[in-house]
VOBA-1610 file (N, C-alpha, C; in pm, whole numbers, padded with zeros to 5 digits, always signed):
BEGIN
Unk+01160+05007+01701Unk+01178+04880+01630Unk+01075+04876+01517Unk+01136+04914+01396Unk+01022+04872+01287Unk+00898+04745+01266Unk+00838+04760+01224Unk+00737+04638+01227Unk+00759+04595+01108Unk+00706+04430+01093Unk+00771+04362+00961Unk+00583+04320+00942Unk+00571+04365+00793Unk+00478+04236+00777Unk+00416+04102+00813Unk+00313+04046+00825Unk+00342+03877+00888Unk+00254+03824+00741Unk+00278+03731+00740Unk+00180+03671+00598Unk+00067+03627+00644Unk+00012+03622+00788Unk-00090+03594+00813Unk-00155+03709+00862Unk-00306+03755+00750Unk-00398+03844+00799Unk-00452+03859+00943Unk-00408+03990+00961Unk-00489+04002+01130Unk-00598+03965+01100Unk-00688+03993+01262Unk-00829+03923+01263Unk-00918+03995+01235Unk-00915+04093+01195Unk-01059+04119+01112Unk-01056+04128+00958Unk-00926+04130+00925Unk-00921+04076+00789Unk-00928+03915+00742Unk-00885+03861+00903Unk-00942+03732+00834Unk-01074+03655+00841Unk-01158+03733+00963Unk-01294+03740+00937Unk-01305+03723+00809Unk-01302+03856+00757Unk-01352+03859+00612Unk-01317+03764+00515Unk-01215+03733+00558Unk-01182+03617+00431Unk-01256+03462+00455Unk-01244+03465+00572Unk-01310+03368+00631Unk-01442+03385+00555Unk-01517+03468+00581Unk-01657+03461+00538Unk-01668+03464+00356Unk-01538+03497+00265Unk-01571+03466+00108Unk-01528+03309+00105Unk-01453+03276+00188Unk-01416+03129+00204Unk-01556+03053+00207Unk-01658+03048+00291Unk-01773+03034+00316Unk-01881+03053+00159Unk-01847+03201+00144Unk-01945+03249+00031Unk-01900+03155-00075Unk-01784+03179-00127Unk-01699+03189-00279Unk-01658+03326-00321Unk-01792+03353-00313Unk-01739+03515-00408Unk-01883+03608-00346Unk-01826+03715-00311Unk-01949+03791-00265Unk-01885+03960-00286Unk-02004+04037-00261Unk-01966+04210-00265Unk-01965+04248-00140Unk-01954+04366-00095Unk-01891+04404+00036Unk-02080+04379+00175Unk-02133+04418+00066Unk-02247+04372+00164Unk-02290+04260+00158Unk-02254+04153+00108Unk-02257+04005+00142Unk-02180+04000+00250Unk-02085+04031+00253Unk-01974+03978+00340Unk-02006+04044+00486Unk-02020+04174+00501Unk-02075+04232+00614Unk-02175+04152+00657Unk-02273+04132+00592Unk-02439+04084+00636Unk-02374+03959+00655Unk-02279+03858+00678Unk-02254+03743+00668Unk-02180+03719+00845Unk-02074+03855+00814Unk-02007+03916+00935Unk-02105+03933+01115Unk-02227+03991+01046Unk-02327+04064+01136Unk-02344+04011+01291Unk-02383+03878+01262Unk-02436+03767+01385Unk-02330+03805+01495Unk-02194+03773+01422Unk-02108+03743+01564Unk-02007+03886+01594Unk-02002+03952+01464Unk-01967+04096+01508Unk-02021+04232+01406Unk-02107+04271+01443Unk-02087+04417+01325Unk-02050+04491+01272Unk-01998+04519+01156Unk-01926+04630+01125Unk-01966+04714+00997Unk-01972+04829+01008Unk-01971+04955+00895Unk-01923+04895+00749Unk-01994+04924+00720Unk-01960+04886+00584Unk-01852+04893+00542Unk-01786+05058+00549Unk-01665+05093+00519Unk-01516+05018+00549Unk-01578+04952+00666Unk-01474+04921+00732Unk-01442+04753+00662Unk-01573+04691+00663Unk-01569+04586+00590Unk-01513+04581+00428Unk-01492+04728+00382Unk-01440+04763+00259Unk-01331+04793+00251Unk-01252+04861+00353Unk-01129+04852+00406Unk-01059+04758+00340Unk-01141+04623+00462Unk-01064+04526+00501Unk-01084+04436+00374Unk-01152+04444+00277Unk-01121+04420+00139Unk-01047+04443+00058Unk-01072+04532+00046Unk-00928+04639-00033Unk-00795+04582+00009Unk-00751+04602+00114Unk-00621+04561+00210Unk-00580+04443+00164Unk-00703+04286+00191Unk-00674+04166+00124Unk-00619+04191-00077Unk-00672+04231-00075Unk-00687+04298-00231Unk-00527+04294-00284Unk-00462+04458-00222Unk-00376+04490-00197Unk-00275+04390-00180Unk-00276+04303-00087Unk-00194+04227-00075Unk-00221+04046-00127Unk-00289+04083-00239Unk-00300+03916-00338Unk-00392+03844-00260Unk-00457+03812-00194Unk-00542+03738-00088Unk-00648+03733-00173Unk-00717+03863-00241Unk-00818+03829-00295Unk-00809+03899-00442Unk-00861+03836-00507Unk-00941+03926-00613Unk-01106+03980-00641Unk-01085+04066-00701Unk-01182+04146-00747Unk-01196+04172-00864Unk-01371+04234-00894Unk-01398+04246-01049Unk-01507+04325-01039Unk-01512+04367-01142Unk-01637+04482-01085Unk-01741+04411-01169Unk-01874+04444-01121Unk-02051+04418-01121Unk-02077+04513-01143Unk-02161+04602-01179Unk-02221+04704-01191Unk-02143+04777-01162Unk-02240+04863-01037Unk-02150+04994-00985Unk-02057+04916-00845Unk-02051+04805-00816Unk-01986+04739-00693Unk-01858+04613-00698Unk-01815+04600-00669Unk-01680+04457-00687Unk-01737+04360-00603Unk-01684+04252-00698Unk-01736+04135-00663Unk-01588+04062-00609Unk-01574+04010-00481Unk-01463+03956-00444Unk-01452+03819-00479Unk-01322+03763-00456Unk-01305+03633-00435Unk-01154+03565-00400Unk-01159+03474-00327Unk-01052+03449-00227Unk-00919+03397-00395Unk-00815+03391-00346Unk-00678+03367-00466Unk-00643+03285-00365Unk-00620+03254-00233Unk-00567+03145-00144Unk-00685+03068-00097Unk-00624+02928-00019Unk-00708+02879+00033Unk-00691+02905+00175Unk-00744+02820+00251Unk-00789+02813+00401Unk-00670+02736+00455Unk-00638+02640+00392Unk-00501+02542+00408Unk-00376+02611+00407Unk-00386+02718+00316Unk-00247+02771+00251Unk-00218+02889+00383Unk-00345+02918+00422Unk-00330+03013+00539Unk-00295+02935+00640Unk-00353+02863+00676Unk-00349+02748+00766Unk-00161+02692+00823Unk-00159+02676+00667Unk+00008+02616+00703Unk+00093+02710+00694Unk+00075+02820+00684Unk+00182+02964+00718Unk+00163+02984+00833Unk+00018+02985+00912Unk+00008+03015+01088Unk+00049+02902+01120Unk+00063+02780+01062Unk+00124+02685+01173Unk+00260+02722+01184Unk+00333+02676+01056Unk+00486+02735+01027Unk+00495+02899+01082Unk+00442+02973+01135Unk+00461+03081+01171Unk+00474+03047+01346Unk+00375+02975+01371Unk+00388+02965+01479Unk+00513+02843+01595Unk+00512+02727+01435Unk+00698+02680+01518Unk+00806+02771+01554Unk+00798+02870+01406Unk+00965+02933+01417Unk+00918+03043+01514Unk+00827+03129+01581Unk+00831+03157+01667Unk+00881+03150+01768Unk+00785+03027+01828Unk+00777+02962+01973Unk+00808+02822+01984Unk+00902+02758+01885Unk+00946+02676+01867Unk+01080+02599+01817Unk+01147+02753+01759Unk+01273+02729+01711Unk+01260+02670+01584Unk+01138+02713+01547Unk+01154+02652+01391Unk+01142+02478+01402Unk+01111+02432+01500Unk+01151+02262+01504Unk+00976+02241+01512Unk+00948+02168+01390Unk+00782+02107+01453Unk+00781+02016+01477Unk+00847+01945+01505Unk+00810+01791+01607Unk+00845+01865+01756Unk+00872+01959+01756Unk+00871+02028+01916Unk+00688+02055+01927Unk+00664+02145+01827Unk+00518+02155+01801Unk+00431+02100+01776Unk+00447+01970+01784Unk+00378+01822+01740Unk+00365+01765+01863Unk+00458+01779+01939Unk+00504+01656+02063Unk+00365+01763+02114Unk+00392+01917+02156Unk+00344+02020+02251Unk+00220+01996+02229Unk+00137+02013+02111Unk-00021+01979+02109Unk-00041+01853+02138Unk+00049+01737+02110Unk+00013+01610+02156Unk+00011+01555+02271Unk+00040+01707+02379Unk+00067+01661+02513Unk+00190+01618+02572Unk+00333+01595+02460Unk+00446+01547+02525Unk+00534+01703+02524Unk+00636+01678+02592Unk+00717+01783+02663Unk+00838+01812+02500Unk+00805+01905+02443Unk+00896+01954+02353Unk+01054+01920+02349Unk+01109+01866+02306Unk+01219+01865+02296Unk+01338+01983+02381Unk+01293+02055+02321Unk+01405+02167+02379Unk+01378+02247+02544Unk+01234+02201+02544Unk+01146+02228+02678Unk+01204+02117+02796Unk+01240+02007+02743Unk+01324+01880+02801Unk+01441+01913+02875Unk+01518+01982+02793Unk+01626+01969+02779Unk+01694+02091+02868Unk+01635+02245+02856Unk+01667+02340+02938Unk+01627+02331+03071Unk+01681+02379+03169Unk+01614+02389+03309Unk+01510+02481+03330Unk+01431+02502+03418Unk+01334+02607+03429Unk+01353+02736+03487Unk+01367+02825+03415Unk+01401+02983+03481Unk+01370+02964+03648Unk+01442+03070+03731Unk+01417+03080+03855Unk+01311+03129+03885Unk+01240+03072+03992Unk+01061+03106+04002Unk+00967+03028+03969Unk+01005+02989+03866Unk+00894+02851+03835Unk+00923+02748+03853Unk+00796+02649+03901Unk+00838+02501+03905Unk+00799+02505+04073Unk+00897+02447+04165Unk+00873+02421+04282Unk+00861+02529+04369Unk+00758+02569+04429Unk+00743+02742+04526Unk+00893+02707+04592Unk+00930+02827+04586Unk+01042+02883+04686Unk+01039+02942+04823Unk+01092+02949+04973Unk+01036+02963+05051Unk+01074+03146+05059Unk+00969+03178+05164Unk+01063+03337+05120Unk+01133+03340+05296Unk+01176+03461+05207Unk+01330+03501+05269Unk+01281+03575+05418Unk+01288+03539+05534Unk+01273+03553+05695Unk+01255+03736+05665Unk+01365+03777+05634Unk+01411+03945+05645Unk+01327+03997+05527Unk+01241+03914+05453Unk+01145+03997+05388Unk+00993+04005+05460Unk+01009+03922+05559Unk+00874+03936+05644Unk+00870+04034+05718
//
């Protein structure tokens, strides 16, 4: 089964973005040294995962001297409301007041409405001839 793109950066690319979000605009060792506290990583790798954003419009770049200076082209929101909307039509049928009710604690619409697969819900007793 081929794999499709998702518009939302995995997580260590969004570390990184996360952290120019924070900066504004930084070079690859800003962003690492920023990275450090809660996870470390190789420089390279933190350059990677620049490039990649790069690559795919997330960020821009400009060069400084001998180094590029990044900076985010989206916001935090714009990501924000693609993982939400990513995450109705998922696991939601595309309906967000299913996904509205669900974080708000009420029973989804369509969660209402189907019965519950066999197995879940009330224990079942077992079967004599499996003892």
């Amino acid at each position: 089964m081929p794999r499709t793109a998702r518009a939302i950066p995995p997580p260590l690319e969004l570390r990184c973005l996360n952290a120019l979000w924070r900066l504004g605009e930084a070079n690859v060792q800003a962003v690492r040294e920023w990275l450090a506290p809660q996870k470390p990583l190789a420089y390279t790798t933190v350059m990677t995962m620049l490039d990649r954003l790069t690559r795919k419009r997330i960020l821009a770049r400009r060069k400084v001297g001998r180094s590029f200076v990044y900076s985010p082209l989206v916001s935090r929101d714009e990501i924000r409301l693609v993982a939400v909307r990513e995450l109705a039509d998922e696991l939601f049928e595309g309906r967000m007041e299913d996904l509205l009710a669900f974080l708000g604690g009420g029973a989804p619409h369509a969660a209402a409405t189907q019965p519950a697969p066999a197995g879940e819900g009330e224990p079942q007793p077992l079967d004599a001839a499996l003892l």
